[in-house]
PyMOL commands that place a pseudoatom at each C-alpha (Angstrom):
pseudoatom trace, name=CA, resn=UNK, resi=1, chain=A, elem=C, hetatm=0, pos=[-11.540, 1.108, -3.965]
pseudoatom trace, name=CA, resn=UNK, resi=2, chain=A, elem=C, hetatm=0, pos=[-10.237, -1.567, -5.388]
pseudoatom trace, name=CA, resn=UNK, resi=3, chain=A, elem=C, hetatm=0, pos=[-11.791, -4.691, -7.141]
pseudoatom trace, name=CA, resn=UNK, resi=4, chain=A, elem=C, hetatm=0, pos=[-11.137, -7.846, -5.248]
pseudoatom trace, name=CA, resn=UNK, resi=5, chain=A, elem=C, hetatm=0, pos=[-9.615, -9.670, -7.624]
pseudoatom trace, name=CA, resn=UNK, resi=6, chain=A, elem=C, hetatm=0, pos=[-6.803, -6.701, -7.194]
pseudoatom trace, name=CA, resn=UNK, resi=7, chain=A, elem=C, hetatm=0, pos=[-6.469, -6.932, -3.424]
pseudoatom trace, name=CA, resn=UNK, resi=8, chain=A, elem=C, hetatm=0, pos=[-4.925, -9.314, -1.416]
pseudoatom trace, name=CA, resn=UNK, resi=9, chain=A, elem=C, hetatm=0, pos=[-6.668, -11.448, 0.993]
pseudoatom trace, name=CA, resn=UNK, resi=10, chain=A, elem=C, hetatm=0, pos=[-5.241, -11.858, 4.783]
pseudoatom trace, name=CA, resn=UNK, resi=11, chain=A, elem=C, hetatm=0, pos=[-3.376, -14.959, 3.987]
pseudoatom trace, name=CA, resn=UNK, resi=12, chain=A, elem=C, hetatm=0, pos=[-1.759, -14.178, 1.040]
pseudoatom trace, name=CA, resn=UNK, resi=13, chain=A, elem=C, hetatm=0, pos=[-1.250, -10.359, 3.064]
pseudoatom trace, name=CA, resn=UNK, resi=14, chain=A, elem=C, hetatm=0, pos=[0.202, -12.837, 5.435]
pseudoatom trace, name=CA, resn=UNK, resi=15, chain=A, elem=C, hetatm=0, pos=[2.545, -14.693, 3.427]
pseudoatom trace, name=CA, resn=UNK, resi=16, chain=A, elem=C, hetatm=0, pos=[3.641, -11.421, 1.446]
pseudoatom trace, name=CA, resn=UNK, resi=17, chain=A, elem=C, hetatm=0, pos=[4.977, -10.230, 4.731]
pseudoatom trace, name=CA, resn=UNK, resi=18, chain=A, elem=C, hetatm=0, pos=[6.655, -13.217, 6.379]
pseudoatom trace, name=CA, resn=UNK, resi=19, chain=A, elem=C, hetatm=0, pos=[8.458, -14.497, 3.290]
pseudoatom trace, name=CA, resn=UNK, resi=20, chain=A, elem=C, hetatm=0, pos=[10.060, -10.614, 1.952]
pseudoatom trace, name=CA, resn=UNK, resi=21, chain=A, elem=C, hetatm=0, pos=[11.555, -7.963, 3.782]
pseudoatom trace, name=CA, resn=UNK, resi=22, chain=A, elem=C, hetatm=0, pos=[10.399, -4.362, 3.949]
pseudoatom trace, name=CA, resn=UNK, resi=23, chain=A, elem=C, hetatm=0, pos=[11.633, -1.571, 1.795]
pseudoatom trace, name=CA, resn=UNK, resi=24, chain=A, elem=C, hetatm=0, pos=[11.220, 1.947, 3.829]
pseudoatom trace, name=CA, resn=UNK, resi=25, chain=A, elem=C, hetatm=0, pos=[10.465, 4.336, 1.077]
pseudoatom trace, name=CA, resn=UNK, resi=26, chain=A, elem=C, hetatm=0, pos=[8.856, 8.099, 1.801]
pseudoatom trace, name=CA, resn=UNK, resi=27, chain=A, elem=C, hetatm=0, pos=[7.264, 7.422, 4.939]
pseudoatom trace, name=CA, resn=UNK, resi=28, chain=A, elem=C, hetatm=0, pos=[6.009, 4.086, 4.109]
pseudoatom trace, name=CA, resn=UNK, resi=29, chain=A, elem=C, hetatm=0, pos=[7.234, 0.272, 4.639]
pseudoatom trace, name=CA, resn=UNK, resi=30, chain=A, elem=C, hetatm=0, pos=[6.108, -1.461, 1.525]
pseudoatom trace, name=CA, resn=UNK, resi=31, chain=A, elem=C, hetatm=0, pos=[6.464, -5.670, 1.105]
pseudoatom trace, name=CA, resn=UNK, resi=32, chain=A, elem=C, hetatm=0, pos=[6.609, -6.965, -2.075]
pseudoatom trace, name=CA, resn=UNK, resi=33, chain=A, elem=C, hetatm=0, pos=[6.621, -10.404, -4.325]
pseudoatom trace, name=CA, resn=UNK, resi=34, chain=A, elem=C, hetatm=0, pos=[6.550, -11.698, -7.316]
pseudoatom trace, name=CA, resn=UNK, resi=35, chain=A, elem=C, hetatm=0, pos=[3.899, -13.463, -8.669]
pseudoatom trace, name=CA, resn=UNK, resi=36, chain=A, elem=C, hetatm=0, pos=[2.805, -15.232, -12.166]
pseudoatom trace, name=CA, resn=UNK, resi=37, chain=A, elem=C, hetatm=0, pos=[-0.544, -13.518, -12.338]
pseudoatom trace, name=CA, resn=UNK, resi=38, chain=A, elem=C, hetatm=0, pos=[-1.285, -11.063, -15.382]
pseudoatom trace, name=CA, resn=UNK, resi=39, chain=A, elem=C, hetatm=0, pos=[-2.363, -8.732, -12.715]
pseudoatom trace, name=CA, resn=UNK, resi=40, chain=A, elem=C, hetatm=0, pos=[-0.767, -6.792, -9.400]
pseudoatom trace, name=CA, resn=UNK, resi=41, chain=A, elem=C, hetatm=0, pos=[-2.401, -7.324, -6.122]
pseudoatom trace, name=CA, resn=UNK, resi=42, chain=A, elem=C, hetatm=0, pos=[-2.479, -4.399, -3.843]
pseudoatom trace, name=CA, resn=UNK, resi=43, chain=A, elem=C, hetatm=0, pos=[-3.678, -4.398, 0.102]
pseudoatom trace, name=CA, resn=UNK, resi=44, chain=A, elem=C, hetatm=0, pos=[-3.042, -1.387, 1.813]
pseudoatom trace, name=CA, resn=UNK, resi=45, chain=A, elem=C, hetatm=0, pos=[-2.939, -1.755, 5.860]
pseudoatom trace, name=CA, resn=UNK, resi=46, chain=A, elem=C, hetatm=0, pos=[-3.599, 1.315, 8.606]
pseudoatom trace, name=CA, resn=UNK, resi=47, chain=A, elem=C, hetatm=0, pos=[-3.207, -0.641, 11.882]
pseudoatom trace, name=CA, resn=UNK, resi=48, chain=A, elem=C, hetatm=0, pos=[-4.576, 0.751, 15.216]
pseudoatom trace, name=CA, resn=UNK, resi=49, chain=A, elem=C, hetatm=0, pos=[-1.013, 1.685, 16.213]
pseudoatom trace, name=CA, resn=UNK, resi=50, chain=A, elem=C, hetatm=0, pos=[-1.281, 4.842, 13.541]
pseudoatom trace, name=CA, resn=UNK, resi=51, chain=A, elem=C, hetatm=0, pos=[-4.281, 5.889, 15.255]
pseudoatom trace, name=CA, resn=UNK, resi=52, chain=A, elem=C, hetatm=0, pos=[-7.052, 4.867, 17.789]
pseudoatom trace, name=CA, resn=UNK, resi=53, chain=A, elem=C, hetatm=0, pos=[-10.169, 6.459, 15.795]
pseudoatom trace, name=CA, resn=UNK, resi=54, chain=A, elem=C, hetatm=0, pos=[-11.127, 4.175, 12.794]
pseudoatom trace, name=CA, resn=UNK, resi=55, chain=A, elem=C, hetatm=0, pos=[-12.332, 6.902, 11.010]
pseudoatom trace, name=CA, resn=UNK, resi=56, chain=A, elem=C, hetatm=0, pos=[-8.852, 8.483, 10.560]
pseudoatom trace, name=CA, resn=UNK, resi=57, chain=A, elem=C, hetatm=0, pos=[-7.529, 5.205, 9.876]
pseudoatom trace, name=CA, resn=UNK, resi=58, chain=A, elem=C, hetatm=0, pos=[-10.259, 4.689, 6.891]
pseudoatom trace, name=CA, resn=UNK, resi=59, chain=A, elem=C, hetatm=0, pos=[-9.604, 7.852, 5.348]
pseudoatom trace, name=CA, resn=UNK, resi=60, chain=A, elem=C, hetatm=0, pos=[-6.110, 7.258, 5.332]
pseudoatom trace, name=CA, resn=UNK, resi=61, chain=A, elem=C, hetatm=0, pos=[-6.871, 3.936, 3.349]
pseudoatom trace, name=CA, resn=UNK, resi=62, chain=A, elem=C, hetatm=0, pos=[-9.595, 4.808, 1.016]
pseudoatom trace, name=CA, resn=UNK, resi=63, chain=A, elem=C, hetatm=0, pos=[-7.251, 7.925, 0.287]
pseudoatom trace, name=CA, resn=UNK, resi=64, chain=A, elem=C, hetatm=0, pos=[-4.301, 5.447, -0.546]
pseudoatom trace, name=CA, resn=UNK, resi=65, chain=A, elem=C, hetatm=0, pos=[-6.402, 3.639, -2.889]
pseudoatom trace, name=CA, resn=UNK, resi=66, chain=A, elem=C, hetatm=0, pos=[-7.698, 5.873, -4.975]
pseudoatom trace, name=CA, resn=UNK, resi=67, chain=A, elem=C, hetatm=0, pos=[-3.818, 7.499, -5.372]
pseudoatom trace, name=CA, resn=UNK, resi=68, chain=A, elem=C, hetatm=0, pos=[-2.908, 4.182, -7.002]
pseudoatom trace, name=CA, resn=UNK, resi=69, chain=A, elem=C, hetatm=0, pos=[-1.803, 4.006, -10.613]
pseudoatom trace, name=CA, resn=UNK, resi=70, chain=A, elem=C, hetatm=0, pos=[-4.321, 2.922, -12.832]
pseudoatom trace, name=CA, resn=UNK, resi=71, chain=A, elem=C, hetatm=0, pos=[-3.897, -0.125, -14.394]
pseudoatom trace, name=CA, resn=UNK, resi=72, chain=A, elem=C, hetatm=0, pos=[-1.192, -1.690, -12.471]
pseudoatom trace, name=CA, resn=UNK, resi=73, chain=A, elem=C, hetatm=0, pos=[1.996, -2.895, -13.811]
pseudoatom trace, name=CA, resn=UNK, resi=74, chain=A, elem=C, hetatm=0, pos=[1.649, -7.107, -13.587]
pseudoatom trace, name=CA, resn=UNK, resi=75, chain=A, elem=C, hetatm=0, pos=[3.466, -9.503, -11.534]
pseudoatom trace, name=CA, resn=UNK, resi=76, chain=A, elem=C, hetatm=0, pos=[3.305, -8.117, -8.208]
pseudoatom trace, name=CA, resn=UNK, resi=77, chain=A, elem=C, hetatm=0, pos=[1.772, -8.685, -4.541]
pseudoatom trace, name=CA, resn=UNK, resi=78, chain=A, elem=C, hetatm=0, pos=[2.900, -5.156, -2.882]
pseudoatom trace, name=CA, resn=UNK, resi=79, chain=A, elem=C, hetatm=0, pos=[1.731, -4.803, 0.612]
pseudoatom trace, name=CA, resn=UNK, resi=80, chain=A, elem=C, hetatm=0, pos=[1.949, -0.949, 1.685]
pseudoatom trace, name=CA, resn=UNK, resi=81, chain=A, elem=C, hetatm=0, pos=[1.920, -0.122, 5.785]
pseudoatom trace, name=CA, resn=UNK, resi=82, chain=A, elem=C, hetatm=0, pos=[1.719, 4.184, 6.088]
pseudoatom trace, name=CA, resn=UNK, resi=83, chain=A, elem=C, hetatm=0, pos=[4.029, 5.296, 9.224]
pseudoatom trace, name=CA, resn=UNK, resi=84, chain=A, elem=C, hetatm=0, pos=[3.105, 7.741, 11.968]
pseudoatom trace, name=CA, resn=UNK, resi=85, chain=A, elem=C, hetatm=0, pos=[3.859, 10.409, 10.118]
pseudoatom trace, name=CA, resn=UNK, resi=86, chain=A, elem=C, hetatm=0, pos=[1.475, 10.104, 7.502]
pseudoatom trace, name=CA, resn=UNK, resi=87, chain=A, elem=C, hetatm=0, pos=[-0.793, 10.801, 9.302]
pseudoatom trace, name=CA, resn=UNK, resi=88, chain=A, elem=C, hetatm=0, pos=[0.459, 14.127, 10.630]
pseudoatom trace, name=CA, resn=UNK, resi=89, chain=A, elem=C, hetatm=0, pos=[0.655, 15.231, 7.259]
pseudoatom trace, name=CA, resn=UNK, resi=90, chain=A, elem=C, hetatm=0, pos=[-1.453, 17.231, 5.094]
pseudoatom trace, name=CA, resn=UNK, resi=91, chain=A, elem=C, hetatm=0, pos=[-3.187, 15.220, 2.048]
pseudoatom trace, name=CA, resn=UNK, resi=92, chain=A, elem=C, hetatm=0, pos=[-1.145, 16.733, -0.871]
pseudoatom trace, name=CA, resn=UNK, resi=93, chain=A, elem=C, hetatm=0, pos=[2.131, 16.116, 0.668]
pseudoatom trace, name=CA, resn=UNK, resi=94, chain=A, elem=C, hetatm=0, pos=[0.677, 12.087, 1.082]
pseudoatom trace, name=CA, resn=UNK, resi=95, chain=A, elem=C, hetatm=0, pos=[-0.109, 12.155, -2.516]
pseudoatom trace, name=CA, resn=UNK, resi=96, chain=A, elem=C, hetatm=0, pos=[3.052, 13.223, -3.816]
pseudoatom trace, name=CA, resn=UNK, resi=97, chain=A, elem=C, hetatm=0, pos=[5.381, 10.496, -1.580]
pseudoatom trace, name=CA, resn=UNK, resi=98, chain=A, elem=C, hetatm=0, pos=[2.696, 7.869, -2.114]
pseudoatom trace, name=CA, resn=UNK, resi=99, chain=A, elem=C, hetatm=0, pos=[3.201, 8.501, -5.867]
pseudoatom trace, name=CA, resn=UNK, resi=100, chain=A, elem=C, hetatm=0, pos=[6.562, 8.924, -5.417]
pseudoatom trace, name=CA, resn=UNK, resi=101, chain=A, elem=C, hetatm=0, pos=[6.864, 5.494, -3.299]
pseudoatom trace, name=CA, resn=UNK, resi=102, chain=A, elem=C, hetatm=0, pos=[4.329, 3.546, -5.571]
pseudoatom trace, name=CA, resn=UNK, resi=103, chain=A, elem=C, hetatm=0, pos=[6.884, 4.339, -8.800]
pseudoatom trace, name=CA, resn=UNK, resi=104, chain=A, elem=C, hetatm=0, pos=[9.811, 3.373, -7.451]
pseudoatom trace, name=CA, resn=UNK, resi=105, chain=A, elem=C, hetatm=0, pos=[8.049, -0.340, -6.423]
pseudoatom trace, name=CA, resn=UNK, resi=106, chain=A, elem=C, hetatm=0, pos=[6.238, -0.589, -10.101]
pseudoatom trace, name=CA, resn=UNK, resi=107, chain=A, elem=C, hetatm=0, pos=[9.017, 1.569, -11.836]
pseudoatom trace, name=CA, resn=UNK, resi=108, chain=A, elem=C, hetatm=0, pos=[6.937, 3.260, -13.611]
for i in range(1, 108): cmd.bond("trace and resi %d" % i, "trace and resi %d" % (i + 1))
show_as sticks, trace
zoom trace
C-alpha cells in the first residue's frame, strides 16, 4: 500500500475526475492532472459495479498497488478505475497491462 502522502484523498479523487477526461488504456480508464508537487499521487478505485463481494474488490486494489512503479515519476494526480474485465482475468495477464497502462501515463 501506499503512503498517504502518495494517495489521493476523495476530494482531490473528485476534482481529478470532473476537471480531465478519461484515457481507456488496456482495460483500464485512467484520469490524470498535473500538479506542482515533487511527488505523484495515485488512488486506485474498484467500485461495487466490478463486483458485489468486497473481498474481490480489495484484492483487486491491494494487487494494483503493489504493481505500481516504485518511486513515481513527479507531477501527477492519476486516478486508475479497472473495467469488468479485469476482473475475469488471471493475475499475470493484470500485471502485464497494468504495467503496460501505468508506462504509457508516467512514460516511463
Amino acid at each position: 500500500m501506499l503512503p498517504k502522502k502518495f494517495r489521493l484523498n476523495r476530494l482531490q479523487l473528485l476534482h481529478v475526475k470532473k476537471n480531465t477526461s478519461p484515457q481507456h488504456l488496456f482495460g483500464f480508464s485512467i484520469y490524470t492532472a498535473k500538479q506542482d508537487l515533487p511527488y505523484s499521487r495515485v488512488s486506485i478505485v474498484t467500485p461495487k459495479t466490478l463486483d458485489k463481494r468486497a473481498v474481490v474488490r480489495n484484492r483487486l486494489r491491494r494487487f494494483l498497488y503493489s504493481s505500481l512503479p516504485t518511486p513515481l515519476p513527479p507531477g501527477l494526480d492519476v486516478v486508475i478505475f479497472p473495467s469488468q474485465s479485469v476482473i475475469k482475468s488471471e493475475d499475470a495477464q493484470i500485471y502485464s497491462s497494468f504495467n503496460q497502462a501505468v508506462s504509457k501515463i508516467f512514460l516511463l
